[in-house]
C-alpha positions in Angstrom: 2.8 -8.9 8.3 0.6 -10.5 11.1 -2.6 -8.9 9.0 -1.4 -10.9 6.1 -0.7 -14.4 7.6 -3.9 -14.2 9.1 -6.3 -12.3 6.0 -4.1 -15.0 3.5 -1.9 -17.4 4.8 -4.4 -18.8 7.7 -6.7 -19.7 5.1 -5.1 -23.7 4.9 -8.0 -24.6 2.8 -10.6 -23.3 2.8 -13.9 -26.0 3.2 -17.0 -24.3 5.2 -18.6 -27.2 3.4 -17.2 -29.8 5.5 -18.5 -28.2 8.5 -22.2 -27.0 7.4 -22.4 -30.9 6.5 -21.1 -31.7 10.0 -24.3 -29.6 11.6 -26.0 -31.2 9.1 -25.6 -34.7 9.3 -24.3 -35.6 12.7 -25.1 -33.3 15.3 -28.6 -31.1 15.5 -28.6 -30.4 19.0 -26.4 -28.5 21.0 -22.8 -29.0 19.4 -20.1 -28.6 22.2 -22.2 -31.6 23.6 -20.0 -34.0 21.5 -17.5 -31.6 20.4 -14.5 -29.7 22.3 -11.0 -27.6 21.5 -9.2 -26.2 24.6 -6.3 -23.5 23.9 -4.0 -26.4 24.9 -4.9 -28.3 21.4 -5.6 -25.4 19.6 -2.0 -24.0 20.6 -0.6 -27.3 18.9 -3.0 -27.3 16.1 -2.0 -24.1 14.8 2.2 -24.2 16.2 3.6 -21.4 13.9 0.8 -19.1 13.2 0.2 -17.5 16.7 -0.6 -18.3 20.3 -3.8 -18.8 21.2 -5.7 -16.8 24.0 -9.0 -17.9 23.8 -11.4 -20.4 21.6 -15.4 -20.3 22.2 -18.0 -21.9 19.6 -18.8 -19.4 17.0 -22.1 -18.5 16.0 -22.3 -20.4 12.9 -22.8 -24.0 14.3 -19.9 -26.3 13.1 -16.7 -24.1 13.8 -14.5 -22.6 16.7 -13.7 -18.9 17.3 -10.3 -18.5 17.9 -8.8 -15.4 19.0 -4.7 -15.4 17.8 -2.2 -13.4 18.9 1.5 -12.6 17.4 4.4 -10.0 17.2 1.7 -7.9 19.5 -1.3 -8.1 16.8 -4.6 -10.0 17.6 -6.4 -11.2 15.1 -9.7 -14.1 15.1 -9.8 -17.1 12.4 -12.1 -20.0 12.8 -11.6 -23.8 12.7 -14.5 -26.5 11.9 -15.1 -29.0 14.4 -13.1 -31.7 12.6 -10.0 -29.8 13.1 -9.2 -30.3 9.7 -9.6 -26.4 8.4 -9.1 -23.0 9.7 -10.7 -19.9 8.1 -10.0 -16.1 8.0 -12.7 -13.9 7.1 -16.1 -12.8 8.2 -19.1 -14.7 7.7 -22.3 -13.5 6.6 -25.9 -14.5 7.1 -27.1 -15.0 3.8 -30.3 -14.2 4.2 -30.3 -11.4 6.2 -26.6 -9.8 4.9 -25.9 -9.1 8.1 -22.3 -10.1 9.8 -23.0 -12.8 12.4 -19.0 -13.4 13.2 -16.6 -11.4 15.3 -15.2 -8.8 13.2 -11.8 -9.5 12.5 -9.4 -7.1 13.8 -6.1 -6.9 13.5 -5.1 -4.1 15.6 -2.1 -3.7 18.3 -2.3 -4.4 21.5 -2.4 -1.5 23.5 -0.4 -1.5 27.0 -0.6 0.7 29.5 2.5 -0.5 31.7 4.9 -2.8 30.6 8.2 -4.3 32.4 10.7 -2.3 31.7 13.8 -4.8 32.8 12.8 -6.1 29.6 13.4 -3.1 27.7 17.1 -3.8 25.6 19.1 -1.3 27.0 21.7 -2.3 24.0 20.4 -0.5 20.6 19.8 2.8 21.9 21.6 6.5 22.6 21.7 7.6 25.9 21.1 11.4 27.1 22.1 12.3 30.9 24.0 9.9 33.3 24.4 6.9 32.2 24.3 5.3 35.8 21.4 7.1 37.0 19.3 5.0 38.8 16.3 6.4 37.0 15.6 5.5 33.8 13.6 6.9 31.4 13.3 5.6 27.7 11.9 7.4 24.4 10.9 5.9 20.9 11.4 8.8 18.9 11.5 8.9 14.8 14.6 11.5 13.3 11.8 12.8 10.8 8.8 13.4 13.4 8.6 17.0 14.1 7.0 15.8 17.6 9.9 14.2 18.6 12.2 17.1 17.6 10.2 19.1 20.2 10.1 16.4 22.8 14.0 15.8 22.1 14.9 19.5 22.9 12.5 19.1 26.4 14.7 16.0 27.6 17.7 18.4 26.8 16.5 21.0 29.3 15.0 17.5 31.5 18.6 15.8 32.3 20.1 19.6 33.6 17.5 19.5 35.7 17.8 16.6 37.0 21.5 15.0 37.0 20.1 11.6 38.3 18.0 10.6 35.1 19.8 8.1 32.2 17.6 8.8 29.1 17.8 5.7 26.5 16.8 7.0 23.1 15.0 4.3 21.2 15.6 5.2 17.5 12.1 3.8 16.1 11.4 4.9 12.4 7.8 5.1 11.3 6.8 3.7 8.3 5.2 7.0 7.0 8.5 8.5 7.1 10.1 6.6 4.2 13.8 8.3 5.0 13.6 8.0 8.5 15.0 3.8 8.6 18.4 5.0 7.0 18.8 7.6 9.3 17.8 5.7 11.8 20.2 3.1 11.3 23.1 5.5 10.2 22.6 7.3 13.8 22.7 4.3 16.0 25.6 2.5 14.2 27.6 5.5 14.7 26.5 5.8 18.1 25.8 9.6 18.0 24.1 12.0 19.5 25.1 14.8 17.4 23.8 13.3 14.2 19.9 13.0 15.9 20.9 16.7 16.8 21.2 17.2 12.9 18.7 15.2 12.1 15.9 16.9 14.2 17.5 20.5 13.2 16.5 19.6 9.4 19.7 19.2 8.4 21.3 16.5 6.1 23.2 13.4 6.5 25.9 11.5 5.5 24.4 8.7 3.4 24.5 4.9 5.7 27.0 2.5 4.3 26.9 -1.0 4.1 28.4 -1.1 8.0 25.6 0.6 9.3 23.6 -2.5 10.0 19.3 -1.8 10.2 19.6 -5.0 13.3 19.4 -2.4 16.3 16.5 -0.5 14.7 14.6 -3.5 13.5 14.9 -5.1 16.7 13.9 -1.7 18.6 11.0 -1.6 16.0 10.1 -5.4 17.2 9.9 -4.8 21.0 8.0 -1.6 20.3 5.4 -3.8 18.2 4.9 -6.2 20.8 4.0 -4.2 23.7 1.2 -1.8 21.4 4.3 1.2 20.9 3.6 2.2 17.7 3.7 6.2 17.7 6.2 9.1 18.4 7.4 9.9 20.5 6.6 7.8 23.4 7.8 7.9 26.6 8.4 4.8 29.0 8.8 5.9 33.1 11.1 4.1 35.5 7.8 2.2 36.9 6.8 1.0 33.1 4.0 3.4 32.4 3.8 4.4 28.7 3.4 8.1 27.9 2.6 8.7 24.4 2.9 12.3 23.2 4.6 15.1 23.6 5.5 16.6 27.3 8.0 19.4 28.7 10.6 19.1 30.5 9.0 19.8 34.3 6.1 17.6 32.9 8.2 14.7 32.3 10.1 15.2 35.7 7.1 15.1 37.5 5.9 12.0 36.2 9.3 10.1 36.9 8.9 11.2 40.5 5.5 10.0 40.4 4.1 13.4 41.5 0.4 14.3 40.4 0.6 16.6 37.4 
């Protein structure tokens, strides 16, 4: 979505014009002389569209690089010195052909600890004892064979250790097209058994109109905005992110913190 607001909807009209005749007309020597954005401004300039982390003079005289952030996706867009236009795209030298911008990019931010007292323990199934003090969290898709495999280790993981509450963050992929209903069908109805069925290949009821997507969606928003965005992954008690599959002893070594 973030890709599109900033590859379309960013582009508030479009006048490189104005700007080339800024360079053109009025300044000549060095441009942040006269001329100045902090984040601050920018922040307000652009309220809506994305929070600002950083804003340098481009290379093409007469505009701002920006570097925008939102729902854990960076992107950079460019604003003339007037203030009055923002741009998406990559500029070109014309003679040479040759890109003279910041690529864009609009790819997620990749974290590798993250706070998890602000994981929602809400919207997910948990494995183990539910008042262990350790927890351990897993974003795992009902169609990902991976996470079939890594559900069957944290099986074997809570016997092993009785200490260890195990919230299950359903977390569909989008190249699994069946994977959201199921999804949603499992954590409305709160049960273990149907993941069990789900990872064993078999089939499921279809989700009624009660089964509401809000859990997932909101599972599939935190797991945006902290760079989660394959299965299975694993978050420890002290925030680390583990993505990948891992046994059993693997994963009990690494919530204990011991060197694997």
């Amino acid at each position: 979505m973030y890709r599109v607001m900033v590859l379309t909807g960013l582009m508030l009209g479009l006048s490189a014009g104005s700007a080339l005749a800024m360079a053109k007309e009025g300044c000549g020597g060095e441009c942040v002389s006269c001329h100045s954005l902090s984040e601050k401004e920018a922040g307000t300039l652009l309220k809506g569209l994305g929070t600002v982390k950083s804003v340098k003079p481009s290379p093409v005289r007469g505009l701002y690089e920006l570097r925008l952030e939102k729902d854990g996706t960076q992107a950079i867009a460019y604003v003339d010195y007037g203030k009055k236009n923002i741009i998406a795209g990559q500029i070109f030298d014309i003679a040479s052909r040759q890109l003279v911008t910041t690529k864009i990019t609009a790819s997620p931010i990749k974290a590798e600890k993250i706070d998890v007292g602000k994981i929602p323990l809400d919207n997910s199934l948990v494995m183990g004892n539910a008042n262990g003090t350790k927890k351990l969290f897993v974003f795992t898709d009902p169609d990902c064979p991976y996470c079939a495999n890594m559900h069957a280790e944290l099986k074997k993981l809570v016997e092993m250790d009785k200490d260890i509450a195990v919230y299950v963050k359903l977390f569909p992929l989008e190249m699994h097209p069946k994977a959201y209903d199921k999804s949603r069908l499992i954590l409305s109805e709160n049960s273990l058994n149907l993941l069990d069925t789900a990872f064993s290949g078999g089939k499921l009821p279809e989700p009624l109109a009660k089964h509401s997507g809000k859990g997932v969606d909101e599972t599939k928003a935190f797991a945006r905005s902290v760079g989660i965005s394959s299965t299975p992954t694993l978050v420890l008690p002290d925030g680390r992110i583990l993505p990948g599959f891992r046994d059993a002893l693997a994963v009990m070594r690494s919530v204990n913190g011991e060197t694997q």
